[in-house]
LOZA-299497 format. One record per residue: residue in three letters; x, y, z of N, C-alpha, C in turn. Coordinates in nm, 2 decimals, padded with zeros to 4 digits. Example, Ala and Ser with C-alpha at 12.3 -4.5 7.8 and 13.67 -1.06 7.14 Angstrom:
BEGIN
type:n.X:n.Y:n.Z:ca.X:ca.Y:ca.Z:c.X:c.Y:c.Z
ALA:01.32:-00.57:00.78:01.23:-00.45:00.78:01.32:-00.33:00.78 $
SER:01.28:-00.22:00.71:01.37:-00.11:00.71:01.29:00.00:00.79 $
% end
This chain:
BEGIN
type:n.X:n.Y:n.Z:ca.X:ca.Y:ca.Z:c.X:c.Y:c.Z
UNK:02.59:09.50:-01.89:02.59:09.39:-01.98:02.53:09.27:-01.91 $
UNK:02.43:09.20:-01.97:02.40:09.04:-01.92:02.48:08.98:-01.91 $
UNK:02.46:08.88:-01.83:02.50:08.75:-01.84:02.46:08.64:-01.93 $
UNK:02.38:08.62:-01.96:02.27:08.55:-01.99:02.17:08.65:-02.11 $
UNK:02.15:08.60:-02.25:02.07:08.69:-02.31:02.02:08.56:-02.43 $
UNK:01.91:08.59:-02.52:01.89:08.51:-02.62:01.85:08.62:-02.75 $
UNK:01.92:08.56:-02.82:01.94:08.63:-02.94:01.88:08.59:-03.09 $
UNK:01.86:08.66:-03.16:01.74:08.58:-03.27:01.84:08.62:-03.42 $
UNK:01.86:08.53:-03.52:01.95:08.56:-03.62:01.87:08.49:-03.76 $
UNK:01.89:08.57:-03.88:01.79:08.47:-03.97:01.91:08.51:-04.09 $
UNK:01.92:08.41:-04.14:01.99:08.39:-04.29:01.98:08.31:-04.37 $
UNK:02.01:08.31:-04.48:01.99:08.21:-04.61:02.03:08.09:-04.58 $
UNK:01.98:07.98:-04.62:02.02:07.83:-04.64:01.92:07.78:-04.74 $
UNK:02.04:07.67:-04.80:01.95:07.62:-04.86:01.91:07.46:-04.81 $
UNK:01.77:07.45:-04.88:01.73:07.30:-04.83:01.61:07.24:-04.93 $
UNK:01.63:07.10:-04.89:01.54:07.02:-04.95:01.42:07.00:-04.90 $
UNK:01.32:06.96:-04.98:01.23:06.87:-04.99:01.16:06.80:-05.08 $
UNK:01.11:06.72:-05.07:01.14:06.57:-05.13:00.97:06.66:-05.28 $
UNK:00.91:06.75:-05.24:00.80:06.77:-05.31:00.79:06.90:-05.39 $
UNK:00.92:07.02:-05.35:01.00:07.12:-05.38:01.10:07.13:-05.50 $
UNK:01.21:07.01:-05.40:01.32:06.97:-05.42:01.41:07.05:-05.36 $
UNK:01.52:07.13:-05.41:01.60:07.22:-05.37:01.58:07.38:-05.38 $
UNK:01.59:07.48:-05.25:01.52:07.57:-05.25:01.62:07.68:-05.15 $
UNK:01.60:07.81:-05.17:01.66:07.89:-05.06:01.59:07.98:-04.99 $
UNK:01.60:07.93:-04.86:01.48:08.04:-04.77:01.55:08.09:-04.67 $
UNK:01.53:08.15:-04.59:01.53:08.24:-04.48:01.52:08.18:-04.36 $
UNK:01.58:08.12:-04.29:01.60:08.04:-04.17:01.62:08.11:-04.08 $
UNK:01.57:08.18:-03.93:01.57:08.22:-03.81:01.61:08.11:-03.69 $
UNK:01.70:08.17:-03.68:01.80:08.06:-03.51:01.77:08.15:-03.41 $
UNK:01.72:08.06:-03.31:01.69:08.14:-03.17:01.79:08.05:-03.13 $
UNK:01.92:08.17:-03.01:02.03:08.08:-02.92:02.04:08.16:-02.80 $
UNK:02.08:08.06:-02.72:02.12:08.12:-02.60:02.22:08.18:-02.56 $
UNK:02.32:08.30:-02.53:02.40:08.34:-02.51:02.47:08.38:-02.38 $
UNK:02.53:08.32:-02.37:02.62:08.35:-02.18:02.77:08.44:-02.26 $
UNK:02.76:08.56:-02.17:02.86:08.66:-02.18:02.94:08.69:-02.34 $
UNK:02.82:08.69:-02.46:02.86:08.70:-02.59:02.92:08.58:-02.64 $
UNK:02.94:08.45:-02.60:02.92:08.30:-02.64:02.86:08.27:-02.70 $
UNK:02.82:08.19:-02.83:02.64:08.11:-02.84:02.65:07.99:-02.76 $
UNK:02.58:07.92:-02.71:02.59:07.83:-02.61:02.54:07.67:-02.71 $
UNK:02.35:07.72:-02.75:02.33:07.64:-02.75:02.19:07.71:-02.84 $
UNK:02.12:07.63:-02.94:02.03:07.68:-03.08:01.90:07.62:-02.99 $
UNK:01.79:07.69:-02.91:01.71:07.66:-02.90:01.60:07.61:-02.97 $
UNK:01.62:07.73:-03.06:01.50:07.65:-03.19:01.57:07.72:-03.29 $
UNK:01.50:07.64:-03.46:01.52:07.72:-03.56:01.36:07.74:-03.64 $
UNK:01.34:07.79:-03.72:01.20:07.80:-03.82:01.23:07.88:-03.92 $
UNK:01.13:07.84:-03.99:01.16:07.95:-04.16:01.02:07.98:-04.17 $
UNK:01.01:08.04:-04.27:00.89:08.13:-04.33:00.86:08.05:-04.44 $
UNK:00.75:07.99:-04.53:00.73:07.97:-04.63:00.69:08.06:-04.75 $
UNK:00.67:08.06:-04.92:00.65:08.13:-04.94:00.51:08.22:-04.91 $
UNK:00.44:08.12:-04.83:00.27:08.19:-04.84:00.30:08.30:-04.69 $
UNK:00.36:08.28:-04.61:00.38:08.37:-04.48:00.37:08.22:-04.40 $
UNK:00.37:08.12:-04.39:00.35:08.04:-04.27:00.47:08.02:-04.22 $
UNK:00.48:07.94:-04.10:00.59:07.95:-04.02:00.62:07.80:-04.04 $
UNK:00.67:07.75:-04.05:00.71:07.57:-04.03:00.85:07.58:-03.94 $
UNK:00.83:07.45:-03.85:00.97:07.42:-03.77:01.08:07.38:-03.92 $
UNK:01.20:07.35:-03.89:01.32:07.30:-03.99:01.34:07.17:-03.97 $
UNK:01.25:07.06:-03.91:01.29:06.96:-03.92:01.23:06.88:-04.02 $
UNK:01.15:06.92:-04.09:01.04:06.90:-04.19:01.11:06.88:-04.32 $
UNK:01.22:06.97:-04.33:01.32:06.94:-04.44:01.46:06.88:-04.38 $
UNK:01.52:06.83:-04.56:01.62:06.81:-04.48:01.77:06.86:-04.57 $
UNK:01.89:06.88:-04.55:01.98:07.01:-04.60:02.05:06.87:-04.69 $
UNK:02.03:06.74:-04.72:02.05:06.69:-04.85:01.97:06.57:-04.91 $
UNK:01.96:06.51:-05.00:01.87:06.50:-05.10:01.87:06.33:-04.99 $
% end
């Protein structure tokens, strides 16, 4: 077993944008993990619908 491992997790959220409006996508959380803990969310990103990748700061989770 590690000590130390980073783990990749994607699930539904929903979110806004101001040109969208309200929408549900697929959100992927990259975290760091010490001995099966999450510690700490290094990054997150989603998928749009065309395939592109955008960071999650670009939206925001309310209106």
């Amino acid at each position: 077993m590690r000590l130390i491992s980073v783990i990749r997790k994607t699930r539904n959220e929903r979110r806004y944008t101001p040109k969208m409006g309200n929408f549900y996508t697929k959100v992927t959380y990259i975290k760091k993990v010490i001995l099966g803990i999450p510690v700490r969310t290094l990054h997150k990103y989603r998928e749009t619908y065309y395939g592109k990748v955008k960071d999650c700061e670009s939206c925001n989770l309310a209106k």
